[in-house]
N, C-alpha and C positions, 0 to 999 in steps of 0.2 A: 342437537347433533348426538347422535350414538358412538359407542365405544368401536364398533363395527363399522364406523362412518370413517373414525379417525385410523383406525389400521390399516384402511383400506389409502388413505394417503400416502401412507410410507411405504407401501407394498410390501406389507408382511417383515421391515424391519423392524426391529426395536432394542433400546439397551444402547449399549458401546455399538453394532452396527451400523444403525441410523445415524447415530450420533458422528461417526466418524463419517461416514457417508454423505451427509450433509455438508458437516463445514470442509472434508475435500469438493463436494460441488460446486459451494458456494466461493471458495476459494479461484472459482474462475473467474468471479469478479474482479478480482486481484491480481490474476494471470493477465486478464486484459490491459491493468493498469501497468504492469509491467510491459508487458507486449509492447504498448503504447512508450513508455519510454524508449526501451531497446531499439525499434523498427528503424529511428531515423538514422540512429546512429551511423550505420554500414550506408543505406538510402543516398545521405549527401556526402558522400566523398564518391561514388558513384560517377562515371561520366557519360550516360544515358540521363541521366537525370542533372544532371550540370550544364550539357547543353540543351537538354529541353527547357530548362529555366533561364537558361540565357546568361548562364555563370554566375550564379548569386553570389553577393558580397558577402563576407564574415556576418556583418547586423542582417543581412535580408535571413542568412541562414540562423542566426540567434533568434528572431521573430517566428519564423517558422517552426523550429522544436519547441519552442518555449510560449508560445499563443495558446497550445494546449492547456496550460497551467489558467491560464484567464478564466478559459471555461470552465474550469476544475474548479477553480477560487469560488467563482458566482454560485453552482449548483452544492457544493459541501455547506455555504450558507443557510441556503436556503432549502436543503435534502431534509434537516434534522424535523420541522414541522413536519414536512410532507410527512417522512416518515413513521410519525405520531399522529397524523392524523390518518391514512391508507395503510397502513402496516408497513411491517419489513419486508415482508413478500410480493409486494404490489410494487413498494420503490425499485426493490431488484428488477422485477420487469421493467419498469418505465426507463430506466438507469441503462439497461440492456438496449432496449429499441434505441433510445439517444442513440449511444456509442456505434450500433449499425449504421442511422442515417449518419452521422459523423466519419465512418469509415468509409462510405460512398461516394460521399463528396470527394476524399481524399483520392481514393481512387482511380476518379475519372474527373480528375483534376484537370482544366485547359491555361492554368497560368495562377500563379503567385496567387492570384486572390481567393480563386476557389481554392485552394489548398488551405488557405488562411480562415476559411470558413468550415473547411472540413475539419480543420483542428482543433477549432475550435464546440464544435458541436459536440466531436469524440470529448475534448475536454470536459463538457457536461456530463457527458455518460459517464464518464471515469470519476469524477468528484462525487456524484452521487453515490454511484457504488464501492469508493472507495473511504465514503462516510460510513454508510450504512450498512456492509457488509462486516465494519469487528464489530461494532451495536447486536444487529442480529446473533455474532460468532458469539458473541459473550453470553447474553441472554439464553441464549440454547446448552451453555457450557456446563456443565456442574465446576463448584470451586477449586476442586482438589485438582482437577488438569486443563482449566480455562487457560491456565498459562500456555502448556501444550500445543491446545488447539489454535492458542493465536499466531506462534510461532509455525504451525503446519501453514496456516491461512498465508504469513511472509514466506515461507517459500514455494508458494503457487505465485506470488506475485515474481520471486527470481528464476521461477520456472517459466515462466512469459517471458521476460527479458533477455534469458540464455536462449529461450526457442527463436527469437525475432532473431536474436544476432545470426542464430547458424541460419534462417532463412536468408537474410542480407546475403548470406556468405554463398550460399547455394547458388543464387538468384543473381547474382554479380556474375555468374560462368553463362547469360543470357543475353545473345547479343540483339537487344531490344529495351522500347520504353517496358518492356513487361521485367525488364529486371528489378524495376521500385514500383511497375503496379500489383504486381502479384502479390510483394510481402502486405503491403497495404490493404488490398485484398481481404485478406487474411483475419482483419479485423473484423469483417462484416461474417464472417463462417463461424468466430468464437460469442460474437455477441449475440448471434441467432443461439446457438445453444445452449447459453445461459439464461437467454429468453425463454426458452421452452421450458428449461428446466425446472424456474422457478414459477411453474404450474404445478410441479409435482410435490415440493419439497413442503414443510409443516410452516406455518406460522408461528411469531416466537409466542413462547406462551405468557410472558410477561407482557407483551400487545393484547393479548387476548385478554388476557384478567384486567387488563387497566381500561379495557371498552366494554369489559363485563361480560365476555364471550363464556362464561365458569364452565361449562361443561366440555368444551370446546379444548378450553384454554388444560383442565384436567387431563384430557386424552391425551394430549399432545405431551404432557408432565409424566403420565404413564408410561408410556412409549419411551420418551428418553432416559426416564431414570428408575422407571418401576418394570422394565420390560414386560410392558402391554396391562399391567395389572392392576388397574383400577385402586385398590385395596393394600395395595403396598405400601408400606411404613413411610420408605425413605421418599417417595412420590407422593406421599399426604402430607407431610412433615414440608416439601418444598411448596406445594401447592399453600398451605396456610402463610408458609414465611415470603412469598409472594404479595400474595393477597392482604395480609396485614402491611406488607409493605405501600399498595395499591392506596388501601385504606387512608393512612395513615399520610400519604402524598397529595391525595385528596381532599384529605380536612385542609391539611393548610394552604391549597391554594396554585391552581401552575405557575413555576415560578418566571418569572423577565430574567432578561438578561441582567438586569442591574442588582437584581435577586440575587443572580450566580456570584456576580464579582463580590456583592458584600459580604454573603456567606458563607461561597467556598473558594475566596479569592487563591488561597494557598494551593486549594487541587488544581484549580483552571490554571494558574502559573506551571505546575508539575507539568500540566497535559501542554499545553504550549510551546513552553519552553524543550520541552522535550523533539517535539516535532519541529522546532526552528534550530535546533543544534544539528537533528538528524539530516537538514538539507546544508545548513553553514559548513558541515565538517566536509565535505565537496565529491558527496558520492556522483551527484547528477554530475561531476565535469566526467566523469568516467562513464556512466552509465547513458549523456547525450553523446558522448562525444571523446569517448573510449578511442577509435580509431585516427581522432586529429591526434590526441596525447600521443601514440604510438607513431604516429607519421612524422611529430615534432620531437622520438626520439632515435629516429633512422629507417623505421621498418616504412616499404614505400605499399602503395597500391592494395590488392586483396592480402598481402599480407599482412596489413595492419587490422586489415577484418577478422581476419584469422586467429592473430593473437588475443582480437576481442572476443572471440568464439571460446577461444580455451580459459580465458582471463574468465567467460559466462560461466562454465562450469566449474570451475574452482569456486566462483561467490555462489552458485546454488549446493553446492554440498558445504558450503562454510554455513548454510542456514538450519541443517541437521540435525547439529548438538545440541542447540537450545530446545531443541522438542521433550529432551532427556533432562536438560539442568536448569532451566527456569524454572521448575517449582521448585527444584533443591539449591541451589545456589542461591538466589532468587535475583531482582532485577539489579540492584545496585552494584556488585559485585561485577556482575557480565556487563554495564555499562562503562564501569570503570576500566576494566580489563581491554575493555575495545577500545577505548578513547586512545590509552598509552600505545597501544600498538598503530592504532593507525598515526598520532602525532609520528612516530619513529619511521613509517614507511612514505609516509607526505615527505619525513624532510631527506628521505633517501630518496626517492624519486625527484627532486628539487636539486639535490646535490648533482647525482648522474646526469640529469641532461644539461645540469652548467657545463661541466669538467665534459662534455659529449668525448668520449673515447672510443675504442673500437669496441668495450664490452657496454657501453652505455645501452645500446637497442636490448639486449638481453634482459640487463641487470637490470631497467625500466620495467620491463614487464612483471619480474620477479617481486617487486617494490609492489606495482601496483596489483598485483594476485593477493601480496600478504595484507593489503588495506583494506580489499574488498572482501578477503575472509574475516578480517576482523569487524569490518562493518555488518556484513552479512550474520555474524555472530552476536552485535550484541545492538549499535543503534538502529541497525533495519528493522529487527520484530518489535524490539520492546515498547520504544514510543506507541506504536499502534494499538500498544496492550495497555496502556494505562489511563487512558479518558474515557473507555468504557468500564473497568475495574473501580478506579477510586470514584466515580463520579455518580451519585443517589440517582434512582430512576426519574424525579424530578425534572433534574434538569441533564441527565445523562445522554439523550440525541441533542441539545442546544451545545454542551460542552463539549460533543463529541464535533459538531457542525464544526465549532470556531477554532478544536486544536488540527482538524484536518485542513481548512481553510488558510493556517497558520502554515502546515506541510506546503502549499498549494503557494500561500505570498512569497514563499522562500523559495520554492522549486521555482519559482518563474526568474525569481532574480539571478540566482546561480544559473540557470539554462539561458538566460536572455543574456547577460555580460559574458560569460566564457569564453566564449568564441573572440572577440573583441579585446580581452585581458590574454585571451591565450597569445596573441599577437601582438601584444602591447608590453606587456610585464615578464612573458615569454615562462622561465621555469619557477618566478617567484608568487607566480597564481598559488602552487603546490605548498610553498611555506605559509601563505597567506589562511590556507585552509586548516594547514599544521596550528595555526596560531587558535581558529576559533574550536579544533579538536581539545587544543588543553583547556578551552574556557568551558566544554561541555563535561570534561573531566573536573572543574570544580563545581558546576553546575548539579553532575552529578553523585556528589558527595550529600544533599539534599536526603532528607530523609525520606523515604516513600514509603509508601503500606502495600503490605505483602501478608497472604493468608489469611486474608478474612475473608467472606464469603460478601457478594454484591450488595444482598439485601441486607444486611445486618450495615454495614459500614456508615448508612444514612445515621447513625445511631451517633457515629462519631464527630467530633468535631472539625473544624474546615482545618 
């Protein structure tokens, strides 16, 4: 492949443009996984869709947002080979097509089952590429603002879930079944685009060098960190710390999973655990199911849609700041700082709909804006950012597979009881969550590694 082969890929980008151009495209992998959560929310409080399902129970409605995560669980497994074996660029397509046929099904849905099958299909789609879209983000990153670009990457993903809400909300003023099939819809027009896209976009060049692509894998090194130049210091300089990395992952061997746990049992705990606090501390009861919270604390009908529409936009500009202070703060600092704020607005939202007063519908909403800024601030991006960061090329799609699949066993459990506890334990769901908020607050007291660069890291100890 020529130098003139690979330019002619990025369309005449290169540098910081490509660069950023890319992981905002790719970041619609992520919009999708957001989208995907958000849609249902407004969908089933809906009564176009209440009587076409024949009044689902609280569990029929837990099965239904939450069957998504099943398929999510299975494909984040099983994504990280794929991925290593067809590139990052190939999975994004295939990852894309799933989530269209998965959003079709949903679509023109005739009852409880096919829905339960469209959710499941989209579920694949979105596991896949919600593995393997920070994998590629990383890889394509230079060190000095990989932090940046993965925090851009979370909020394309809460830019998807503020844009579903306000569709819910729109599409609620629709006196028809088209009020929950259009947002649904809507799925198959984001995943076609992401489909096409990743026809244009480059290959990571860490795929390339590791299947021996070198000239290939060079251009593409060029382009993003030599602005087109072959011959550039800083582009040659990555190209060999690559390639000795390649090397050197080769001699010893691909590693098993059992490899991982011995080795770098202490990263794979970081990447894990990080991704099982980020779903325990109980963003998904707001983000499935945002509008029952607000219904259970006075606001009735599209109003409670409403308040999730404004409640959207508040958590996507709380994902902002970290685009600026993750590499200067760096991760532990802004995990910590999230955890204490949201323990304090769980157990205020917990208190106000005990004591339900006349300011309680207000003061709920208030509570939960300041949780979902804080969340949107520090446990939404970061977990995402650190199983591709600390984790050797090695075994870095296998680590990345199991702490996403981790996201995916917890997302199912918080999306599949809430509805069921919301009814049951009523406002003590909210202290409950307050509780595993301060265990990820000691959790993250954990020392992590910050500022080293990908390839060099394999260097260090587990």
């Amino acid at each position: 492949m020529s130098p003139r082969d690979g330019r002619a890929k990025t369309h005449g980008l290169v540098g910081k443009p490509l660069l950023y151009f890319t992981s905002i495209f790719v970041s619609l992998g992520v919009f999708l996984f957001g989208y995907d959560q958000g849609v249902m929310s407004g969908i089933i409080t809906g009564q176009y869709f209440k009587d076409y399902f024949n009044q689902p129970t609280r569990a029929e409605i837990g099965t239904m947002v939450a069957i998504l995560e099943v398929g999510a669980f299975i494909s984040s497994l099983l994504v990280g080979k794929i991925g290593d074996i067809i590139g990052r660029r190939r999975t994004i397509l295939y990852g894309s097509m799933v989530f269209f046929v998965g959003g079709a099904f949903q679509t023109f849905a005739t009852g409880i089952p096919m829905m339960l099958v469209g959710r499941i299909v989209a579920g694949l789609g979105v596991g896949a590429l919600s593995t393997i879209v920070p994998v590629y983000q990383s890889e394509i990153s230079p060190p000095h603002n990989r932090g940046q670009l993965a925090c851009i990457e979370f909020t394309g993903n809460i830019c998807g879930y503020a844009a579903s809400v306000w569709v819910d909300y729109f599409c609620s003023y629709i006196q028809s079944d088209f009020s929950w099939r259009l947002p649904l819809f809507l799925q198959c027009v984001m995943g076609a685009l992401l489909g096409f896209g990743s026809l244009i976009i480059c290959e990571s060049p860490r795929w390339l060098l590791d299947h021996d692509h070198d000239e290939e894998g060079m251009v593409v090194i060029a382009n993003l960190y030599g602005k087109g130049d072959l011959h550039n210091d800083k582009a040659r300089q990555e190209y060999r710390e690559i390639k000795t990395n390649v090397l050197v992952t080769r001699q010893e061997g691909e590693r098993t999973y059992t490899d991982m746990f011995k080795r770098y049992y202490r990263r794979v705990f970081i990447a894990m655990s990080a991704q099982a606090f980020a779903q325990l501390n109980g963003i998904n009861v707001i983000s499935y199911y945002a509008p029952l919270v607000f219904e259970s604390a006075g606001w009735v009908g599209r109003d409670a849609i409403l308040m999730t529409g404004i409640n959207g936009i508040t958590y996507l500009l709380s994902t902002i700041p970290p685009w600026y202070l993750v590499d200067r703060w760096g991760r532990r600092p802004i995990l910590l700082s999230g955890a204490i704020l949201m323990i304090i607005s769980l157990s205020a939202m917990a208190y106000f709909i005990h004591i339900n007063i006349s300011y309680t519908p207000a003061l709920t909403v208030i509570s939960v804006m300041i949780y979902n800024a804080a969340f949107g601030f520090s446990w939404g991006p970061i977990p995402w950012l650190y199983p591709p960061e600390i984790l050797p090329l090695s075994i870095r799609a296998k680590g990345a597979s199991l702490s996403t699949a981790t996201n995916w066993a917890f997302n199912w459990l918080v999306g599949e009881l809430t509805p069921v506890l919301q009814e049951a334990i009523h406002w003590r769901l909210y202290l409950m969550h307050a509780f595993f908020c301060a265990c990820s607050f000691v959790v993250g007291k954990l020392s992590f590694f910050t500022g080293c660069t990908m390839d060099r890291l394999i260097t260090n100890s587990s």
